[in-house]
C-alpha positions in Angstrom: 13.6 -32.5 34.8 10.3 -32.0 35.5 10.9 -28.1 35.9 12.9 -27.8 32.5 9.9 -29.5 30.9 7.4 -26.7 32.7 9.6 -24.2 31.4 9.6 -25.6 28.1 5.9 -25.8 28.4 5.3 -22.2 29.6 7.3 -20.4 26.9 5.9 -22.4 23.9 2.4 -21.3 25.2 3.7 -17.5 25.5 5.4 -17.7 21.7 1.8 -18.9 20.9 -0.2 -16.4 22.4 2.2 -13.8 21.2 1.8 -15.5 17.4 -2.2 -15.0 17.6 -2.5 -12.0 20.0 -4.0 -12.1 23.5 -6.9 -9.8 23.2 -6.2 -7.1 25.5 -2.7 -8.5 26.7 -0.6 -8.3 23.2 -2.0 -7.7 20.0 0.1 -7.4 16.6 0.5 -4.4 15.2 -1.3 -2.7 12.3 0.8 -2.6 8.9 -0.6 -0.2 5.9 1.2 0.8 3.0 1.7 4.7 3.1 3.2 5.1 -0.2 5.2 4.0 -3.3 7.5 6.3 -5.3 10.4 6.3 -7.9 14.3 7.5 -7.0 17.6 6.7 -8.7 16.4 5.9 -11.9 19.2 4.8 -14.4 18.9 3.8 -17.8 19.4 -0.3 -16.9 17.5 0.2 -13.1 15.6 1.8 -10.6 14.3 1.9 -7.0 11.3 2.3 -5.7 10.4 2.9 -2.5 7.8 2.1 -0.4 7.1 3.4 3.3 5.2 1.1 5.0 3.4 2.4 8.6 3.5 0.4 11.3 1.4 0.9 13.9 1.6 -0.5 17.7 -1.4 -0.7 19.7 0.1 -1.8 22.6 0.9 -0.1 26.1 4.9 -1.2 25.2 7.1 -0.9 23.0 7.4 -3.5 20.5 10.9 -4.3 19.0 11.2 -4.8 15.2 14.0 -7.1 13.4 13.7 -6.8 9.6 11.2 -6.8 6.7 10.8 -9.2 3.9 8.7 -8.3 0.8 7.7 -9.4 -2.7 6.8 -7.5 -5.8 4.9 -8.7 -8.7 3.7 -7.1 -11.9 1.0 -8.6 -14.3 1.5 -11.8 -12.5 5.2 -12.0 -12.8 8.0 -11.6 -10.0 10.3 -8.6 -10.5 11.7 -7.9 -7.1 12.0 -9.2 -3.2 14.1 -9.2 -0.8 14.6 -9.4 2.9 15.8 -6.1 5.3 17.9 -6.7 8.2 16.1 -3.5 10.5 16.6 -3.1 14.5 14.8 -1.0 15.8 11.6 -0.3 18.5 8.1 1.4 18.0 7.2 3.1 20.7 4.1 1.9 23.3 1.0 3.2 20.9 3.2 5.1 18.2 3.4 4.8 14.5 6.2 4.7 13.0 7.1 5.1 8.9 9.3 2.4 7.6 11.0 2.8 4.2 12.3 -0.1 1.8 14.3 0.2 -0.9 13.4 -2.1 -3.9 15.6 -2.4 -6.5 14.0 -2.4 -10.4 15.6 -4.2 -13.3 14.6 -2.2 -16.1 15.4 -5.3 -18.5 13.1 -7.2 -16.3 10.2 -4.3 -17.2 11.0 -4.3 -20.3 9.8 -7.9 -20.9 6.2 -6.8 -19.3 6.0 -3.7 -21.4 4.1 -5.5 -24.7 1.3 -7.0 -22.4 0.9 -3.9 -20.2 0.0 -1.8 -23.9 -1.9 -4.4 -25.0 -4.0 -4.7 -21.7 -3.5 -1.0 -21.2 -2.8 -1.8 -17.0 -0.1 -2.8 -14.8 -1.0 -4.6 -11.9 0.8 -4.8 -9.0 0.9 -7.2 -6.2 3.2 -6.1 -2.8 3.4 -8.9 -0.3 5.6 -9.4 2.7 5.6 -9.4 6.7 7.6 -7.7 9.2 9.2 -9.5 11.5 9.6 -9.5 15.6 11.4 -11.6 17.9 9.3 -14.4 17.6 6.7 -14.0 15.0 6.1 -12.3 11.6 3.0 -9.9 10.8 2.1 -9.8 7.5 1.0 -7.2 4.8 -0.4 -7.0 1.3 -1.6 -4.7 -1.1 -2.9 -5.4 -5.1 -3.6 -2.5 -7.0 -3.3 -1.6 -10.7 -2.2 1.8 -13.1 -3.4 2.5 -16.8 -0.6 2.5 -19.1 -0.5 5.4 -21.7 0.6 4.4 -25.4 
């Protein structure tokens, strides 16, 4: 009993250490948004994509499990979702991750008389990707002028 409860013990302290990052034992890894673009554009939706780069300072490789993200324009949701994603950066690689997120046009539609009025779109991208046994998050706020 006593040796389940030291087990117990031992691996909730390594979850936690793992969760805040051991300064030169395991740190999280770096997340910046490389870029945003359009593609399959129809007349009722679109996606955009954004390629996030993921860093990994460590000396191994770290394996990743999915993504989950969040977009909002002008304050107002229009897209999120969650990506199922197996896969391993290499010991101090980087590595380009794209996501898919899917527009409703109708959705933009509704934003379209503040954005002219205001003459900006803002955007707020929010999300984390996710390890074995914690997520690492990301952000990024930005706006765009909006021609009449």
């Amino acid at each position: 009993m006593l040796k389940r409860i030291s087990i117990l013990l031992s691996s909730a302290l390594l979850l936690q250490a793992c969760a805040s990052g051991v300064p030169g034992v395991i740190e999280q890894p770096k997340i910046s948004i490389q870029n945003i673009g359009l593609q399959d554009i129809s007349l009722t939706e679109g996606v955009a994509v954004v390629t996030l780069n993921v860093a990994n300072p460590n000396a191994f490789p770290i394996p990743l499990k999915g993504i989950q993200y969040g977009l909002s324009l002008n304050g107002h949701p229009v897209a999120s979702g969650d990506q199922s994603q197996d896969m391993s950066i290499g010991a101090r690689q980087e590595m380009p991750i794209n996501i898919p997120v899917k527009l409703d046009f109708m959705q933009l539609l509704q934003l379209a008389p503040e954005a002219m009025k205001t003459r900006s779109l803002q955007y707020d991208l929010t999300g984390a990707v996710k390890l074995p046994f914690i997520s690492v998050p990301f952000q990024r706020q930005g706006g765009v002028g909006v021609r009449q």
